[in-house]
N, C-alpha and C positions, 0 to 999 in steps of 0.2 A: 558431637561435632569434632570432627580431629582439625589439628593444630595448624596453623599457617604451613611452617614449615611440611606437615604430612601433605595437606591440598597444594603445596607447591612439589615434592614428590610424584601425586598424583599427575599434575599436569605433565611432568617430565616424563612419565611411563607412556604415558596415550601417544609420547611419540613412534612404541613400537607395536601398537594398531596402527597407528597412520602415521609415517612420518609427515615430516613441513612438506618434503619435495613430491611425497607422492599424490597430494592435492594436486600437482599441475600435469598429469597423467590420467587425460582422457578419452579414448576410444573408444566410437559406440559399438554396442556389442552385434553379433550376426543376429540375436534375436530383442533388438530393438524394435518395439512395436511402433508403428506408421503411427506419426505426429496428427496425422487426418482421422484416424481410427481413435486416438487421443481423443481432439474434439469433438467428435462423436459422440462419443461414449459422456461426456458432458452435456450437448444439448438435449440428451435423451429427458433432461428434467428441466430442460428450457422452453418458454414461451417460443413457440415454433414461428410468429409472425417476426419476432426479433433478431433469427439467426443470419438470415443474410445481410445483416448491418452487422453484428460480429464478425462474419467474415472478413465483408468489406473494410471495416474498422484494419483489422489482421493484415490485410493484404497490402494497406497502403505503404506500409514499407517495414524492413525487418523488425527496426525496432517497435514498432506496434506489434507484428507480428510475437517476437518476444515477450512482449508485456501481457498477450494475452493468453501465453502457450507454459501459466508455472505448473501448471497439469503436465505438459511433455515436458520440461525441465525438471520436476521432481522423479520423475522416473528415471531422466537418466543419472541424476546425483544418487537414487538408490544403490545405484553398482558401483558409487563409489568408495575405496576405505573411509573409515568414520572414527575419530578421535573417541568416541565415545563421553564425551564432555557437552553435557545438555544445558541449554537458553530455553526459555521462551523465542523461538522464533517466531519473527515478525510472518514468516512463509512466503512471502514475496516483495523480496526488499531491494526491489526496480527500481533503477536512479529516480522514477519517476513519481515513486513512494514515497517518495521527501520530499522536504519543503517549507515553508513559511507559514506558520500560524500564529492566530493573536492569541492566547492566552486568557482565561479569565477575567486577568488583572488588570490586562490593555498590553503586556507586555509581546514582544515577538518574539518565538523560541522558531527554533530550526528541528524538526525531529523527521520520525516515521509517518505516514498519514492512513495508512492502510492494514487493515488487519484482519479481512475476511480469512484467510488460509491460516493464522495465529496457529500454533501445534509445539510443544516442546520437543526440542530434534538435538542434533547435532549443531553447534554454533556456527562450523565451516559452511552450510549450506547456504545462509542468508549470504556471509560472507562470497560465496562464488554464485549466487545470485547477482549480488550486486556487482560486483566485478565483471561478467558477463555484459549487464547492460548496460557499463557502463563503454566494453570495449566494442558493443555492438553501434551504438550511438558515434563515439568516435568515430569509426570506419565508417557511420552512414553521413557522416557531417564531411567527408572527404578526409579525413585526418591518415596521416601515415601511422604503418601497423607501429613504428617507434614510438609514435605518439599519443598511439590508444593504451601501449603497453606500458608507458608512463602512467598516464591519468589510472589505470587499473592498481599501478604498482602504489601510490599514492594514495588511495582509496583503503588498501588493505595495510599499507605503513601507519595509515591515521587510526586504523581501529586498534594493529599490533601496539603503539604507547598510549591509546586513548586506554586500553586495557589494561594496560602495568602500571599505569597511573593508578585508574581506579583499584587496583590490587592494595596498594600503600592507603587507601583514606579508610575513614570508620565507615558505618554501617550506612546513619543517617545522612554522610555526607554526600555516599554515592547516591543513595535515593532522593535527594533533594536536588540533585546537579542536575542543569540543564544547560541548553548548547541552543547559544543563539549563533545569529548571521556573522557571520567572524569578521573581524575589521578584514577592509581591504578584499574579502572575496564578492565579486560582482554578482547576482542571482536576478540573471535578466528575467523579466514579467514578458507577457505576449503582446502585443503591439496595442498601443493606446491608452495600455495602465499608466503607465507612468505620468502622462499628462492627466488623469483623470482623479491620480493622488495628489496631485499639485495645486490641485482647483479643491479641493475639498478638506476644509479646515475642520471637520469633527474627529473626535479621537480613534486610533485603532477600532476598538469593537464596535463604535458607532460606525464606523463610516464601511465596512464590513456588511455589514446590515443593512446598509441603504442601499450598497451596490446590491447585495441580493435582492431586494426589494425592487430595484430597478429593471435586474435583469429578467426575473421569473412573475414580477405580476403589472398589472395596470388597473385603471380604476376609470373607466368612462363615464362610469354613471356616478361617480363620487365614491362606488365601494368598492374596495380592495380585493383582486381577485385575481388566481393563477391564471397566466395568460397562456392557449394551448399553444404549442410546436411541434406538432406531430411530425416525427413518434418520438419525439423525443422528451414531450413532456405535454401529456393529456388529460383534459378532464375527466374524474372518473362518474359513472352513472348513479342513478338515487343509491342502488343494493348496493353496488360495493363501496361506495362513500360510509352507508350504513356499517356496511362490517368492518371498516376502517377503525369507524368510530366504537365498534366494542372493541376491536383488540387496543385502541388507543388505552381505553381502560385498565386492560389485562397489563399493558406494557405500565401503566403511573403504580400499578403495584409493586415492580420492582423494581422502583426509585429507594432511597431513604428516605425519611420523613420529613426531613425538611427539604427534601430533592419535590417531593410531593405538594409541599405546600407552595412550594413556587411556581409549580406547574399549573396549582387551581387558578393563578391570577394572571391566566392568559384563556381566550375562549378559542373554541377550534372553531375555523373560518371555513376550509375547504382544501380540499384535497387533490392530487394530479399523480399517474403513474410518469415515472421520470424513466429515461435512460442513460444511465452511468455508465464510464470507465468503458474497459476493452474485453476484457477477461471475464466480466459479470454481465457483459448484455447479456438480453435472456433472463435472468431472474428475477423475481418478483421486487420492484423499487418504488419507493413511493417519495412521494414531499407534499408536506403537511403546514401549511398556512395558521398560525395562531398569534391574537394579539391580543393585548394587554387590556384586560378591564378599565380601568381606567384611561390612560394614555394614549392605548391604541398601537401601543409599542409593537412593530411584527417581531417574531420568532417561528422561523423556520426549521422543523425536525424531519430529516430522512428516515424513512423505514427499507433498511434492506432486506430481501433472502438471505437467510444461511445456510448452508449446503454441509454438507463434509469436506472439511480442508483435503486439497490434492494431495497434500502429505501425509495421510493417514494412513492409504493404501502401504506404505513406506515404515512406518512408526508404528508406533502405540496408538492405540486406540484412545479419542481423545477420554475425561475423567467427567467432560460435560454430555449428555445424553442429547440438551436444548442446546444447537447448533448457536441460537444468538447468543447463548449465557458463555460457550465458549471465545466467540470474539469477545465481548464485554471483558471478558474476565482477562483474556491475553490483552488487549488495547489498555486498562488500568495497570496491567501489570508495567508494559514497557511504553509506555509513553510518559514523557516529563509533567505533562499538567492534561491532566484526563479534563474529559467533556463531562460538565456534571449535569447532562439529560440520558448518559447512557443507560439502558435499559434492551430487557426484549421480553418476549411473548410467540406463544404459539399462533396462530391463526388458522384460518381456513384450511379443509384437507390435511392438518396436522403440521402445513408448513411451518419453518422457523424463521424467525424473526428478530433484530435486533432494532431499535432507534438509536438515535444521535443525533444533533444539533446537526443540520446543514453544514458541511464542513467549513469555518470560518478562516478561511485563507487572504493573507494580503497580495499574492499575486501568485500565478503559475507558472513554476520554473518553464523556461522557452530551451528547454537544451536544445532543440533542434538550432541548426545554424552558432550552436556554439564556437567559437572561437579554441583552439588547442589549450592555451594559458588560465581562461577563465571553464573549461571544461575539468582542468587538471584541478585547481583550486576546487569548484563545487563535488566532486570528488573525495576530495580531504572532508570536507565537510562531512558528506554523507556518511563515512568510515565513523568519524569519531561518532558522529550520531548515532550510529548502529550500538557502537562499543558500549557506548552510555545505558541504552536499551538493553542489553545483554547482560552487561555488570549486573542490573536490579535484580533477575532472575539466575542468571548463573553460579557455579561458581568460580569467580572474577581473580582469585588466585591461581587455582588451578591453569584456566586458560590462559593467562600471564604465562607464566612457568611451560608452555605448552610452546608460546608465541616465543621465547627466547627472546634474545636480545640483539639479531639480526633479522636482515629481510630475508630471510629463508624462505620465510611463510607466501612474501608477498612477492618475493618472487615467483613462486608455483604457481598464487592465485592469478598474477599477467601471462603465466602460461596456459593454465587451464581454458582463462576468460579469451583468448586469442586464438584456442583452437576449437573453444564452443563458438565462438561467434562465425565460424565456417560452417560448422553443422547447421548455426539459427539460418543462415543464411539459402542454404540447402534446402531447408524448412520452409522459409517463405516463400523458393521459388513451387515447392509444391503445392503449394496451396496457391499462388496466384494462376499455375499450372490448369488447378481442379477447377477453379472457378472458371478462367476461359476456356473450358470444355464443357462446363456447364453439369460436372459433375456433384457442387454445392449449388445452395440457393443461392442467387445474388441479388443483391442491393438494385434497385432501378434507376435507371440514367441520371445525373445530376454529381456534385460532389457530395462527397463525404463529408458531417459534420462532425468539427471536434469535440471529444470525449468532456 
């Protein structure tokens, strides 16, 4: 390993593969491929009854659109200089990828939530990921371009000292930090939580659990049972219940053993295909009902598809061959207090598979209808949390020494993130274009539900 001082060297050279400024130097190229041919080329391995809710999902406004298009955004960060200074990237670190979770312990951290695209890359990509969504949401919340270009600039100054901090601590100390809800920054919930936290005296992780219990099952006849919502969350039939329940098996093998022995004192209940998120309708999702031999405790495990991250086409080829063992492995890497039911398994057709606890969130960030001030603040937030995640896999000196000691950086990334957000824009009108043409499948009359 060379010397602080050489990996601070290091980061100073990578400025002459990419300077700070030439991150905010983006035009797409004449042989940019059609963002529609993009998604295409994705639902080619998706459940086909599912795609016109993706679109619909996509279409409802940029930033959805964004959220679901890190396949068109990784390509065009391809043609960008690259410092050559490799993270664990999160792969798609959308303001909308953070957030509030309870922790094991009962405690609330602030981190990443998402990590199907996981891929070690270049560090700037997350970075002008998140920057991007962050100045696309501005501008859709009515926000002046000065004002999204604040909250971007913010965003990428909180990761530049959240970095050169972590450059200065030991080994163990950056691995053990964690980033909660910062005094003072507001992280509005979606309408209703907040009263529904106030009536309910059980601790964090309990009371977590009973809302999922609430929302996703009922019990008419006295027994606990996922309640359908098609399509967004369906009972599945005797066979695939069945094959659920062998790869459940396959998947408690790649627990650790005491990960295992925790798992036998719960019984599996019953199972329902779910539909998540924006970017993943389409692939194969499950949620898995189990409670506690004794108590009757529920515990809820997602089973997702794994695919090849969009950023592979771009990179290196991931070192995981099992799609799920590569999220597993990136999600443990860069998250502050890992899910201890992560696990995956092969399945059916060879597909890949990861589980994980239901995601246990105390509320979901409402950026929409953000305010300027508290959009600017949950920003910062999101930056250091990136930074935090990058530090564990990076090297956190080098990109220190990289980031220098002015907003160079973060100034490029409100420039970059201010003229992709005309491109995202660009994006969405062709796609909501294709749809009333009736060139994509669409969704049937009614609103849209949220992801």
């Amino acid at each position: 390993m060379t010397t602080p001082a050489g990996r601070a060297d290091l980061g100073r050279a990578a400025r002459r593969q990419a300077s700070r400024s030439s991150h905010g130097l983006w035009i797409p190229g004449a042989d940019r491929l059609d963002p529609l041919t993009v998604l295409a080329r994705q639902a080619a391995t998706r459940a086909p009854e599912l795609l016109p809710l993706r679109y619909e999902r996509m279409a409802a406004s940029p930033v959805a659109f964004l959220r679901g298009a890190a396949a068109v955004m990784a390509a065009d960060l391809a043609g960008q200089p690259r410092t050559g200074l490799t993270v664990q990237l999160c792969g798609d670190a959308h303001l909308l990828n953070f957030g509030v979770s309870t922790a094991p312990d009962g405690s609330s951290l602030f981190d990443i939530g998402d990590f199907d695209e996981t891929l070690p890359g270049p560090f700037e990509w997350d970075v002008k990921r998140l920057g991007a969504s962050i100045a696309v949401a501005a501008l859709d919340n009515g926000h002046s371009g000065a004002q999204a270009r604040r909250a971007v600039r913010a965003a990428a100054e909180a990761y530049r000292k959240s970095m050169r901090r972590s450059a200065a601590l030991g080994e163990l100390d950056v691995w053990y930090e964690q980033t909660g809800p910062a005094d003072g920054v507001p992280l509005p919930v979606r309408p209703g939580q907040h009263k529904r936290a106030e009536t309910e005296p059980a601790p964090p992780r309990q009371r977590t659990a009973l809302r999922a219990l609430e929302r996703l099952t009922d019990a008419p006849d006295g027994r606990r049972r996922l309640t359908p919502d098609p399509p967004l969350l369906e009972p599945l039939g005797r066979l695939d219940t069945a094959a659920l329940r062998t790869i459940f098996t396959g998947y408690r093998s790649t627990l650790p053993e005491a990960r295992r022995t925790l798992l036998d004192r719960f019984a599996f209940v019953e199972a329902a295909r779910k539909v998540t998120g924006i970017g993943s309708v389409g692939t194969r999702c499950y949620v898995v009902l189990l409670e506690g031999r004794n108590t009757g405790e529920p515990l809820f495990l997602q089973i997702k598809e794994a695919e090849r991250s969009v950023l592979e086409p771009h990179l290196r080829r991931s070192a995981y061959a099992q799609q799920g063992e590569r999220v597993v492995a990136g999600q443990r890497l860069l998250q502050a207090a890992g899910d201890i039911f992560l696990g995956w398994v092969t399945g059916p057709e060879g597909r890949h598979f990861y589980w994980r606890r239901l995601r246990d969130t105390e509320g979901s960030t409402a950026v929409e209808g953000m305010p300027p001030d508290s959009l600017y603040a949950y920003a910062k937030l999101c930056g250091t949390a990136l930074a935090r995640a990058h530090a564990r896999s990076g090297d956190r000196v080098a990109i220190a020494h990289y980031l220098g000691g002015t907003d160079a950086f973060a100034r490029a990334i409100a420039d970059f993130a201010l003229r992709y957000s005309d491109r995202n824009a660009a994006d969405h009108a062709a796609l909501t274009a294709a749809l009333a043409a009736g060139r994509l499948p669409a969704a049937g009359p009614g609103p849209v539900k949220r992801p």
